[in-house]
PyMOL Python script that loads the backbone (N, CA, C, O; Angstrom):
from pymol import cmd

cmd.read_pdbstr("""\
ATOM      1  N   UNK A   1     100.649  96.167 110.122  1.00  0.00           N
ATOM      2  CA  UNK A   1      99.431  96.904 110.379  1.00  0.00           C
ATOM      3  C   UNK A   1      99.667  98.370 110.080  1.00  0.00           C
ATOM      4  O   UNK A   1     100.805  98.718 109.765  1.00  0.00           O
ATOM      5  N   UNK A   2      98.768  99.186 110.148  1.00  0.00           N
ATOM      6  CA  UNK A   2      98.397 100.690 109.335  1.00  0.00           C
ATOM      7  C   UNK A   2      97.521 101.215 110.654  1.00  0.00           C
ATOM      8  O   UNK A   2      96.441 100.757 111.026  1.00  0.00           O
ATOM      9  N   UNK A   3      98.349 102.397 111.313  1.00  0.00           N
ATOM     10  CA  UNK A   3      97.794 103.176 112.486  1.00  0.00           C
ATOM     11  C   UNK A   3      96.597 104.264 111.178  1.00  0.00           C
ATOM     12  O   UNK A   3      96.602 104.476 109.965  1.00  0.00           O
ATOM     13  N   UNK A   4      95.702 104.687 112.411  1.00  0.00           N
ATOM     14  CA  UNK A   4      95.074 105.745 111.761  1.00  0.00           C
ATOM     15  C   UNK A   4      93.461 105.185 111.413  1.00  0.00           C
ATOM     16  O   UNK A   4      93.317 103.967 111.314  1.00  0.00           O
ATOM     17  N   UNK A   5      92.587 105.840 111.280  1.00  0.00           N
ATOM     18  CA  UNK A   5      90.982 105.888 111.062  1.00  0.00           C
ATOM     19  C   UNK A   5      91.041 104.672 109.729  1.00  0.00           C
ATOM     20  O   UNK A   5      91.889 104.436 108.869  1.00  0.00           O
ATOM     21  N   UNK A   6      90.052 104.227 109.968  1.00  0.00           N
ATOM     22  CA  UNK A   6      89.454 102.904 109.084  1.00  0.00           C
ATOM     23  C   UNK A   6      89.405 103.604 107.867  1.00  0.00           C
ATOM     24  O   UNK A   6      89.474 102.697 107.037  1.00  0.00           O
ATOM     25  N   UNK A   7      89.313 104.871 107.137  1.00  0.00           N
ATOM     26  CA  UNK A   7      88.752 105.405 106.358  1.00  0.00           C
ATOM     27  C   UNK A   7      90.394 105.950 105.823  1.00  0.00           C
ATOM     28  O   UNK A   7      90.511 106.104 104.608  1.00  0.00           O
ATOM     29  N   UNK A   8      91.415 106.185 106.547  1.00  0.00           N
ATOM     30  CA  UNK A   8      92.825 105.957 106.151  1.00  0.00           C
ATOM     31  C   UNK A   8      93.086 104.821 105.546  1.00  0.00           C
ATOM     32  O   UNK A   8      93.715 105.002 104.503  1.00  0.00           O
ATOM     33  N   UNK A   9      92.818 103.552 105.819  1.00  0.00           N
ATOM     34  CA  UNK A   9      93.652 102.240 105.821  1.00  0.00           C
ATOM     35  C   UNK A   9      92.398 102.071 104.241  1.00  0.00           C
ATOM     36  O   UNK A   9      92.626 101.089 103.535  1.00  0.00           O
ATOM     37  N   UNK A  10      91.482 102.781 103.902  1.00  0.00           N
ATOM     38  CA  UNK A  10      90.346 102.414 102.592  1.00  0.00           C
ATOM     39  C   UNK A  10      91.272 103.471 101.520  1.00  0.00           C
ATOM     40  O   UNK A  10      91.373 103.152 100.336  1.00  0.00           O
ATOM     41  N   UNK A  11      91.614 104.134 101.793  1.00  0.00           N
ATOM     42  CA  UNK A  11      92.393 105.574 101.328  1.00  0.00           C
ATOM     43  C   UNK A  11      93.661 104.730 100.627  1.00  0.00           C
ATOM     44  O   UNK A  11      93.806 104.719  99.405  1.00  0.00           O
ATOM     45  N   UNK A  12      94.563 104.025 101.545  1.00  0.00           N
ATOM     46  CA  UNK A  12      95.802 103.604 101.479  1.00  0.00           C
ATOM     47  C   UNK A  12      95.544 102.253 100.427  1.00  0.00           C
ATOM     48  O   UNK A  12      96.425 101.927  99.632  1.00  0.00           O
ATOM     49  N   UNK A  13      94.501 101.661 100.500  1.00  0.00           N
ATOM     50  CA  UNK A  13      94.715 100.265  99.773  1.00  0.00           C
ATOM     51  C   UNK A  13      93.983 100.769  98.495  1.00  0.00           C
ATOM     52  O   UNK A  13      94.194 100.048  97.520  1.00  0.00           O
ATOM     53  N   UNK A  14      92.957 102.120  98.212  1.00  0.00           N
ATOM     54  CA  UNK A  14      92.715 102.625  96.864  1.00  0.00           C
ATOM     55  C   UNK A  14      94.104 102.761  96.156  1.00  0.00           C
ATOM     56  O   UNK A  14      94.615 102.167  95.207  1.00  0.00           O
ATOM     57  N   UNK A  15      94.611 103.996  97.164  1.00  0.00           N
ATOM     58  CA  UNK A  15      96.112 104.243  96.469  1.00  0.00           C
ATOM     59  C   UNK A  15      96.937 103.264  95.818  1.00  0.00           C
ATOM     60  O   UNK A  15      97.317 103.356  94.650  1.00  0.00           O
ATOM     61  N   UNK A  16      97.304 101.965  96.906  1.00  0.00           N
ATOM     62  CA  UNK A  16      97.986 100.825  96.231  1.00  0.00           C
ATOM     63  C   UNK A  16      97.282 100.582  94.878  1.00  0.00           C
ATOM     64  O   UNK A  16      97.880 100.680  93.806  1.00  0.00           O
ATOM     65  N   UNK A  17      95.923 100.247  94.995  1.00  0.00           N
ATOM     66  CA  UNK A  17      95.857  99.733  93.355  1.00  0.00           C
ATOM     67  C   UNK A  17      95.629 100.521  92.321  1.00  0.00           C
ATOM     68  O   UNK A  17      95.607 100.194  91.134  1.00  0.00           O
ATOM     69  N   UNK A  18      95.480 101.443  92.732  1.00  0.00           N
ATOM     70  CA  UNK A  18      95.761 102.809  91.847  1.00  0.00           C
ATOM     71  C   UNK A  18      97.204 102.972  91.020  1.00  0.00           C
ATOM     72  O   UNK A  18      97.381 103.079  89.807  1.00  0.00           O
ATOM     73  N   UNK A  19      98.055 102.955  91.980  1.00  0.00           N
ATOM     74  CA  UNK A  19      99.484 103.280  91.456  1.00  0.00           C
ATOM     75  C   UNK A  19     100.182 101.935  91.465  1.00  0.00           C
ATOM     76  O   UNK A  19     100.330 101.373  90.380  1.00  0.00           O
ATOM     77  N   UNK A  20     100.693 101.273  92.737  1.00  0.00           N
ATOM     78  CA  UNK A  20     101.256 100.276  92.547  1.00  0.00           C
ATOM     79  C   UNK A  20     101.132  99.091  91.345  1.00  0.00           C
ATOM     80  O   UNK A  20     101.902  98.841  90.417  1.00  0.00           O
ATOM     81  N   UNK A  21      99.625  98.354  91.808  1.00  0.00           N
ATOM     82  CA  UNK A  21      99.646  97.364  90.293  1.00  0.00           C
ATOM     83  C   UNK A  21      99.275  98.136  89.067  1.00  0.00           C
ATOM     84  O   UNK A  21      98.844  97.419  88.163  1.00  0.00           O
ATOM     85  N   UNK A  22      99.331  99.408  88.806  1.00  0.00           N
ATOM     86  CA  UNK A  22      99.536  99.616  87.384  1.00  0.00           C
ATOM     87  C   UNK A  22     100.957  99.595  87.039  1.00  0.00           C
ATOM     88  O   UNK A  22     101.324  99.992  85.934  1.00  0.00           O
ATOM     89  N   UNK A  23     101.710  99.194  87.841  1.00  0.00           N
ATOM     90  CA  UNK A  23     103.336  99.272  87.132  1.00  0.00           C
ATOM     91  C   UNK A  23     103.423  98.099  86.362  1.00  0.00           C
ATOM     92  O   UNK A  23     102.485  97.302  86.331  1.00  0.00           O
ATOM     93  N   UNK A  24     104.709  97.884  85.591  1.00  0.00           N
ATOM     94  CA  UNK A  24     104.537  96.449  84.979  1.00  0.00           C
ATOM     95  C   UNK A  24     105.199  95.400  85.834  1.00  0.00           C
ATOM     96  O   UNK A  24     106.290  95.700  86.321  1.00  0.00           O
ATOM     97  N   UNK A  25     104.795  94.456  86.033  1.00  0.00           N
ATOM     98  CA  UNK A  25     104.907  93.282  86.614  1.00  0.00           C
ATOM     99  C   UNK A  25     106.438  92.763  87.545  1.00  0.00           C
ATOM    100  O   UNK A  25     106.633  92.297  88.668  1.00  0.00           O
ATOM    101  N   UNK A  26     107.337  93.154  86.344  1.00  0.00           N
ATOM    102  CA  UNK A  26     108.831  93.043  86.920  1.00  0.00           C
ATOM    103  C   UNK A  26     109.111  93.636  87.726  1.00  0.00           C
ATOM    104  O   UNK A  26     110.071  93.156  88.329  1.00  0.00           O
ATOM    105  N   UNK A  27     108.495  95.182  88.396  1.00  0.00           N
ATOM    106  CA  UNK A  27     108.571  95.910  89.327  1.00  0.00           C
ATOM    107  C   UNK A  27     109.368  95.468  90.777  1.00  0.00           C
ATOM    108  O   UNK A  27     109.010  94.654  91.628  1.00  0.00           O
ATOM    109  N   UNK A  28     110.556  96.302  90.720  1.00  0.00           N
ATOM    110  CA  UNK A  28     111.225  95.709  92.491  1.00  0.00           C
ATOM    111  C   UNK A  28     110.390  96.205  93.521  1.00  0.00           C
ATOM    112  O   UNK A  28     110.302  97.429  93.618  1.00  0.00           O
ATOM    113  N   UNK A  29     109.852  95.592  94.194  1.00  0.00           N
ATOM    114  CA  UNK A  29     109.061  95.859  95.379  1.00  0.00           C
ATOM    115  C   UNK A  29     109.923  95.430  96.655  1.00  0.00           C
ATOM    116  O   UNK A  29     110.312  94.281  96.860  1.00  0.00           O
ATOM    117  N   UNK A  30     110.284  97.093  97.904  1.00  0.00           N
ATOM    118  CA  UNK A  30     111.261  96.663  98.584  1.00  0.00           C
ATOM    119  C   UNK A  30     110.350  96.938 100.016  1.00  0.00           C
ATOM    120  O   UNK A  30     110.144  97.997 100.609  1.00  0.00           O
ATOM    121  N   UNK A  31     109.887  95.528 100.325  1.00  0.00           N
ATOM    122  CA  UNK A  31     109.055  95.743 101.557  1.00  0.00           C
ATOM    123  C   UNK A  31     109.855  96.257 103.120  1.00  0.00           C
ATOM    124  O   UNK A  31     111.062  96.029 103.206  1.00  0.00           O
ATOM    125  N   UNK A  32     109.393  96.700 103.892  1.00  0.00           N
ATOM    126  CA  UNK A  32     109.333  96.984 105.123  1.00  0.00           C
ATOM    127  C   UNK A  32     110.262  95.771 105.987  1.00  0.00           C
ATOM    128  O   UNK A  32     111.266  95.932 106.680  1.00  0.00           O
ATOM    129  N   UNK A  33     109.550  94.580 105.670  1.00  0.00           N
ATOM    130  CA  UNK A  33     109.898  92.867 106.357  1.00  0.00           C
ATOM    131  C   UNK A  33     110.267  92.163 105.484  1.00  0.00           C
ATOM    132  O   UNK A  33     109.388  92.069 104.626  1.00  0.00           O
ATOM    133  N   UNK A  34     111.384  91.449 105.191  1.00  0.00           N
ATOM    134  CA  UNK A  34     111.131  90.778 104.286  1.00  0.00           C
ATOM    135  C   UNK A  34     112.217  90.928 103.283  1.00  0.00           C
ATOM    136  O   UNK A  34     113.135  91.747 103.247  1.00  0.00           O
ATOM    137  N   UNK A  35     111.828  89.699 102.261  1.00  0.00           N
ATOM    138  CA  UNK A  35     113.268  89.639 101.071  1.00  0.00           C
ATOM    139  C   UNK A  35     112.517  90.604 100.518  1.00  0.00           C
ATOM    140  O   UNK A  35     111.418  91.006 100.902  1.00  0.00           O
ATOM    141  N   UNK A  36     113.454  91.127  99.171  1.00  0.00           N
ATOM    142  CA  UNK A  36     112.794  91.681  97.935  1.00  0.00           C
ATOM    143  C   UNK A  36     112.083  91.279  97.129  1.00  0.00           C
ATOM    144  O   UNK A  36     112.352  90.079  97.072  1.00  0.00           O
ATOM    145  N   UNK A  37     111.228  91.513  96.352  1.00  0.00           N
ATOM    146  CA  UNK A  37     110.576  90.519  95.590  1.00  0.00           C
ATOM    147  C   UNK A  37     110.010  91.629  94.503  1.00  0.00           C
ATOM    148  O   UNK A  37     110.345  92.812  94.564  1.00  0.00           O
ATOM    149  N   UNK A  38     109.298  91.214  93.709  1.00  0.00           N
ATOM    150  CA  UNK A  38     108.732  91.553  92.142  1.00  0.00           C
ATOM    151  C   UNK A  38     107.018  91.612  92.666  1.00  0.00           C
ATOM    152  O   UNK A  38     106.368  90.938  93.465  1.00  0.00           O
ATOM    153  N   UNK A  39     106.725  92.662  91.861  1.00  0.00           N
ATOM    154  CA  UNK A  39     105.008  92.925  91.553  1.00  0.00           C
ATOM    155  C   UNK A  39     104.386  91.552  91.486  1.00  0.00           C
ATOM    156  O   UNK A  39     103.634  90.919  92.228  1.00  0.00           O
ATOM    157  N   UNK A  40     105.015  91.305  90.242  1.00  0.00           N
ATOM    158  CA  UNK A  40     104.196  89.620  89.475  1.00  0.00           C
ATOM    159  C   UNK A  40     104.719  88.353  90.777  1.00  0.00           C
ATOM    160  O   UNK A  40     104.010  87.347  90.810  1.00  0.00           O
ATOM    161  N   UNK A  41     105.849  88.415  91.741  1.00  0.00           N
ATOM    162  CA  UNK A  41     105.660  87.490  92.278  1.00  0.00           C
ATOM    163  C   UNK A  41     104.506  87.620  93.469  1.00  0.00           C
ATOM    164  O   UNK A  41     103.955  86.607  93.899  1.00  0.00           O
ATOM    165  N   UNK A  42     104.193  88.907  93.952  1.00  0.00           N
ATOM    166  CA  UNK A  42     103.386  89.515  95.226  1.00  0.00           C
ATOM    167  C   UNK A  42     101.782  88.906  94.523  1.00  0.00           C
ATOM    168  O   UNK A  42     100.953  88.334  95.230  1.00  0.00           O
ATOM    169  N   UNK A  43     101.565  89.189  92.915  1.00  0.00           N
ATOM    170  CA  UNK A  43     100.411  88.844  92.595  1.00  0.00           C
ATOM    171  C   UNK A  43      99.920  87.530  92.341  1.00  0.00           C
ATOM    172  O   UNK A  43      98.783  87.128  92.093  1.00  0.00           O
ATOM    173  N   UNK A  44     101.030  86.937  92.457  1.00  0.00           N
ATOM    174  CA  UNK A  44     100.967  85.328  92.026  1.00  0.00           C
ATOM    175  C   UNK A  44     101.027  84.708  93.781  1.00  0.00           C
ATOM    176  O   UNK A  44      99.834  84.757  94.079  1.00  0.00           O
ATOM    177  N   UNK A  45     101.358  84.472  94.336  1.00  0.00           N
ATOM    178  CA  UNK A  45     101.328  84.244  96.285  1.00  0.00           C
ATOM    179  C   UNK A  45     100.734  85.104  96.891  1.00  0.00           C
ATOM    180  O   UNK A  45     100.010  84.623  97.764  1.00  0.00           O
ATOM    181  N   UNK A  46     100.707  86.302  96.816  1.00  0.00           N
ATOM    182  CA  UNK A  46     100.260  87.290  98.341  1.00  0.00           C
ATOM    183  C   UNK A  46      98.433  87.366  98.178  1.00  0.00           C
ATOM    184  O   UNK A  46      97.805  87.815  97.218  1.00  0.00           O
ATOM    185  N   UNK A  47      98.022  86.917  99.135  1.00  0.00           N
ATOM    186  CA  UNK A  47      96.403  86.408  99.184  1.00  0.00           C
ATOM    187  C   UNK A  47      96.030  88.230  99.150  1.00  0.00           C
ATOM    188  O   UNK A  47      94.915  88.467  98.686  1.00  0.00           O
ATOM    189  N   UNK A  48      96.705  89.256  99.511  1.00  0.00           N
ATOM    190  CA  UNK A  48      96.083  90.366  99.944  1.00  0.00           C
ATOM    191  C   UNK A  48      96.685  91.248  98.457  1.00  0.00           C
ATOM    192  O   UNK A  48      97.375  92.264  98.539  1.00  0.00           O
ATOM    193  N   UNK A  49      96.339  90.736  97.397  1.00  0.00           N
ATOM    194  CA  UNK A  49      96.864  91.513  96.094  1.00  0.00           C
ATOM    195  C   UNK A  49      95.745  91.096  95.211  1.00  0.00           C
ATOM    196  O   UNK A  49      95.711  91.471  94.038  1.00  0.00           O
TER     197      UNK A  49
END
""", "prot")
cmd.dss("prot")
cmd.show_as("cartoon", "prot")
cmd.util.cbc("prot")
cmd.orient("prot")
C-alpha cells in the first residue's frame, strides 16, 4: 500500500507508466517483497500492469 492523499497514489501510478513501462521489457525490476523479476514478466502475470 501507498500512504498519502488519493490524488498522490493517481500521481504515483501516472509516473509508473510514464517511466517505468517505457523501458524495454528485459528491465530488472527489484521489488520491495519479493524475488526479482523482469518488466515483461510483471506484464505478462501482474493483473495491476
Amino acid at each position: 500500500s501507498m500512504g498519502g492523499a488519493p490524488t498522490h497514489f493517481e500521481l504515483a501510478k501516472a509516473k509508473i507508466r510514464e517511466v517505468i513501462l517505457s523501458l524495454p521489457q528485459p528491465t530488472l525490476i527489484c521489488p520491495g517483497h519479493g524475488p526479482l523479476t523482469t518488466l515483461k514478466e510483471e506484464q505478462s502475470h501482474n493483473p495491476f500492469f
